[in-house]
C-alpha positions, 0 to 999 in steps of 0.5 A: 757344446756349440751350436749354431744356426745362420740364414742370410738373404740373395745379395746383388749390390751390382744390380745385374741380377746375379747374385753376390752372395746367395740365399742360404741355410746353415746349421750347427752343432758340436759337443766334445766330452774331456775326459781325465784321470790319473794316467789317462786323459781323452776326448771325444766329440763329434760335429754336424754342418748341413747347409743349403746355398742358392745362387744365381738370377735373382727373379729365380731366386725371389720369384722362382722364375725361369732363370740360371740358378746354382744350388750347392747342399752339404751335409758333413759329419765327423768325429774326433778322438783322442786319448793319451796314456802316460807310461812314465815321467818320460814316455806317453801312448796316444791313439787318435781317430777321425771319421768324416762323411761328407754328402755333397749335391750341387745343380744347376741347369740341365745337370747334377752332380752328388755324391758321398765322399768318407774318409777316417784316419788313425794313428797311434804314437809313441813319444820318449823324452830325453835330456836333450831329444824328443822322439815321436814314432808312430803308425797311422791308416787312412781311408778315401771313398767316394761314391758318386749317384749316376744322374747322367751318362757319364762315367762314375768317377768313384774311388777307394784309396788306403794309405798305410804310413809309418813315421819318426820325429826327433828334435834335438837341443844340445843348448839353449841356442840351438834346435834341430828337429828332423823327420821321416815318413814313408806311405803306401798307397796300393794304386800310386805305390809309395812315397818317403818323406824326409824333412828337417828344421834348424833354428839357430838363436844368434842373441836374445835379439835375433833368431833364424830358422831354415827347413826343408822337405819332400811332400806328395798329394793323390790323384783326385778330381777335387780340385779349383779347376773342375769346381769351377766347371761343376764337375762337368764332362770330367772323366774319372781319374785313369789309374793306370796311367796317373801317378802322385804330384810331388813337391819340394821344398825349403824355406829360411827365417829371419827374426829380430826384436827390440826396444827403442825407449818406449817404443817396441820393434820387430821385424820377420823375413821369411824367404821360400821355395817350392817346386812342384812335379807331375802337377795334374791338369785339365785336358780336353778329350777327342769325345768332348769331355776332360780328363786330368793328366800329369803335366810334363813339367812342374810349376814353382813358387818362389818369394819372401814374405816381411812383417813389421811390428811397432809398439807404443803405449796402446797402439800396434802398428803390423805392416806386411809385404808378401812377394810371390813368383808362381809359374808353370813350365810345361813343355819348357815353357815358362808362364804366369800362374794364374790367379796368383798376385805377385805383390800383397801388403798388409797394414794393420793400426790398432788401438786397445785399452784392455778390458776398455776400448779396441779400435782398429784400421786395416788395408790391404793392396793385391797387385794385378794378376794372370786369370785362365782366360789369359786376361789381366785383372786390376790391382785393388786395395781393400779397407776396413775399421773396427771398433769394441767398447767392453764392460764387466757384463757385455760388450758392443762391437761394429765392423766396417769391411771393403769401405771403399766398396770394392768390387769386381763389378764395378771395373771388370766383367764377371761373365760372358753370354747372356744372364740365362746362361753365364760363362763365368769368368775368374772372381778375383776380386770381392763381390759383396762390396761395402759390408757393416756388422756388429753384435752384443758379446755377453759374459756369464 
C-alpha cells in the first residue's frame, strides 16, 4: 500500500510575477494485493492521482485579482492485473489487464478545455522454452476514447479507436557468445487499417571484455491531438483529426552498441558507445486554416534522427566517476527542405562523482551541459550547464539526506525572455531551460 499527499506554494524567483512553479494539490494512493500458489501466481492492484495545479500572475493567485491564470485538474484511475499459469517445467500462460480513465480540465482565460480520456489493454500470451530458444506468442486488444465536454463552438474532437494485435518473439542462443532475438507483430485499427511489425537484435560477446549489440526495427503511432504542440496552445482553435484523409506516423529504425570493461589495478573501467538512427514518415503537423483554426495533417516528408551516445565509468575504492556524451542530429525535411528541429540540443554532457561508503556515507557532485538549440519561433536559445551536490549520511534506524539542485541558479529568466505581450495576456515562448533556478531539499528516511 502507497500513499501520498504533496502541496506546494506559487514559486516566482524572477519577480516578474508569473509563475515558476504553480500552486498545487496532490494526492495519492496505491494497493497491490500478491497473490501466490503452487502453479498460479497473480496481482492486482489499482491506483488513483487527483491533482489540481494553478499558474500564472502571482496577484491572481495569492489575492485572486484580476490576472492571466492557467488551471490544470486531473484525475486518473487504473488498475493493473497480472496473472501466470504454469503449464509445465517449460511453458507458462499469462493474461494481463490495465484500464486508465483519465479526466482532465484545464483553463485559462476566455477558454476551457475538458474531457474524459479511457483506454484499457489485454493481452494473453504463450511462452515455450527450449534448449536454446525461447518463444513468446500471443493476442492483445486495446482501446481509446475520448469524449470531450462542449464549453464552446468548436467541433468536438472525440474518438474511438480498437486495436487488434497478434504477435511472436524467439530469442535464439546457440553459445554463450552469441544471441539473437527476432520479433513480429501485426495491428489493426479499423480506421488507419493495419500495420506489421518487424524487428530483430543480435549481441555478439567478442571476449569476457567486450560485447556488441546491433537492432533494428519498424513502429507506427495513431492519429492524435495529444501532442506538445497543441498543449502549448491548450487545445485551442484545433480541429478534430480528419479521418478520411490522416493516416499513421511510421518510424524506422536501428542502432549498434559498443561495450568494454576492464580493470587497471584497483582501478575499474568501462566504456558504452551506442550509435542509432530513426527515420521518421508522414509526421503529423500543425497547419493553419482559411477559418482561423488548426488542424493536423501528415507532413509530405519525415524528420530523422541521428547520433550516438558514450559513457564512461571509473571506479576506485569508494568513488565512481560517470561521464556522459549524447550527440543528437534531429531535422525535418518537409517539402525537400532540410531544417533543425526544434527544441532538440545538439550536444549534452553528463558528469557524475560519487563517493559512497555502504551503509555509511553518500556524497555526490553532478553537471550537466545542453548546447544551444532552434526553438519554434526560429530563435536560438543559450547553451547553459546545470549543477548540483548531494550528500546521506546512514544509521541502523534513520538517515539524513540534503540535496542542492541548479546551484548555479540557472534560469531562463535571467538570460532570455520567456513571453511576449503584456503580463495580462502572455504569448508564451519556448521553456528550454529551468525556471525554479536554485532549489535545496532533504528529509529523514526512517527504517522499521
Amino acid at each position: 500500500m502507497f500513499g501520498s499527499a504533496n502541496a506546494g506554494a506559487a514559486y516566482d524567483p524572477a519577480g516578474i510575477e508569473l509563475t515558476a512553479i504553480p500552486k498545487f494539490k496532490r494526492y495519492t494512493i496505491n494497493p497491490k494485493l500478491f497473490l501466490y500458489g503452487d502453479k498460479t501466481n497473480a496481482n492486482i492492484g489499482f491506483s488513483y492521482i487527483t491533482e489540481n495545479r494553478t499558474g500564472g500572475n502571482m496577484n491572481y493567485i495569492k489575492h485572486n485579482t484580476p490576472g492571466y491564470f492557467e488551471k490544470n485538474n486531473t484525475d486518473r484511475f487504473s488498475t493493473q492485473l497480472d496473472i501466470q499459469h504454469k503449464l509445465n517445467d517449460n511453458s507458462t500462460l499469462q493474461f494481463k489487464n490495465s484500464y486508465s480513465g483519465f479526466n482532465r480540465l484545464i483553463a485559462i482565460p476566455g477558454y476551457i478545455f475538458q474531457g474524459r480520456q479511457q483506454s484499457s489493454y489485454s493481452e494473453l500470451n504463450f511462452t515455450a522454452k527450449k534448449e536454446k530458444a525461447l518463444w513468446i506468442a500471443g493476442l492483445n486488444f486495446l482501446t481509446d476514447d475520448f469524449k470531450e465536454k462542449q464549453h464552446n463552438t468548436m467541433l468536438l474532437r472525440n474518438y474511438h479507436y480498437n486495436t487488434y494485435g497478434v504477435f511472436v518473439q524467439n530469442t535464439w542462443t546457440p553459445a554463450s557468445h552469441f544471441s539473437l532475438e527476432t520479433g513480429l507483430r501485426g495491428d489493426y485499427v479499423k480506421q488507419y487499417g493495419f500495420e506489421l511489425l518487424p524487428r530483430i537484435s543480435a549481441m555478439f560477446k567478442v571476449s569476457p571484455a567486450f560485447t556488441a549489440r546491433l537492432g533494428g526495427g519498424l513502429g507506427y503511432k495513431t492519429p492524435t491531438v495529444f501532442t506538445e504542440d497543441a498543449e502549448r496552445i491548450q487545445f485551442q482553435h484545433i480541429l478534430p483529426i480528419n479521418e478520411a484523409t490522416a493516416i499513421n506516423e511510421k518510424s524506422v529504425g536501428g542502432n549498434v552498441d559498443f561495450n568494454y570493461k576492464t580493470h587497471i589495478g584497483r582501478l575499474g573501467f568501462s566504456a558504452n558507445v551506442l550509435l542509432f538512427y530513426t527515420k521518421l514518415h508522414n509526421p503529423q503537423v500543425l497547419k493553419d486554416t482559411s477559418e482561423g483554426n488548426k488542424a493536423f495533417v501528415n507532413a509530405n516528408g519525415h524528420i530523422d534522427t541521428k547520433g550516438l551516445e558514450t559513457n564512461l565509468r571509473f571506479t576506485y575504492s569508494n568513488f565512481k566517476l560517470f561521464i556522459g556524451y549524447t550527440y543528437a542530429g534531429v531535422n525535418s525535411h518537409y517539402n525537400n527542405t532540410e531544417s533543425w528541429f526544434p527544441l532538440t540540443p545538439r550536444h549534452r554532457l553528463n558528469n557524475v562523482l560519487m563517493y559512497e561508503k555502504e551503509d555509511d556515507i553518500k556524497i555526490g557532485l553532478e553537471a550537466y551541459y545542453y548546447s544551444p538549440q532552434k526553438l519554434t519561433d526560429g530563435a536560438m536559445g543559450k547553451s547553459y550547464w546545470m549543477c548540483g551536490a548531494m550528500a546521506e549520511k546512514c544509521w541502523d534506524k534513520f538517515s539524513v539526506f540534503i540535496n542542492f539542485e541548479n546551484i548555479l541558479d540557472v534560469r531562463q529568466t535571467k538570460f532570455d525572455t520567456i513571453y511576449t505581450g503584456t503580463i495580462d495576456n502572455p504569448i508564451f515562448r519556448d521553456i528550454y531551460a529551468p525556471l525554479d533556478g536554485f532549489v535545496v531539499n532533504g528529509g529523514i528516511k526512517l527504517k522499521f
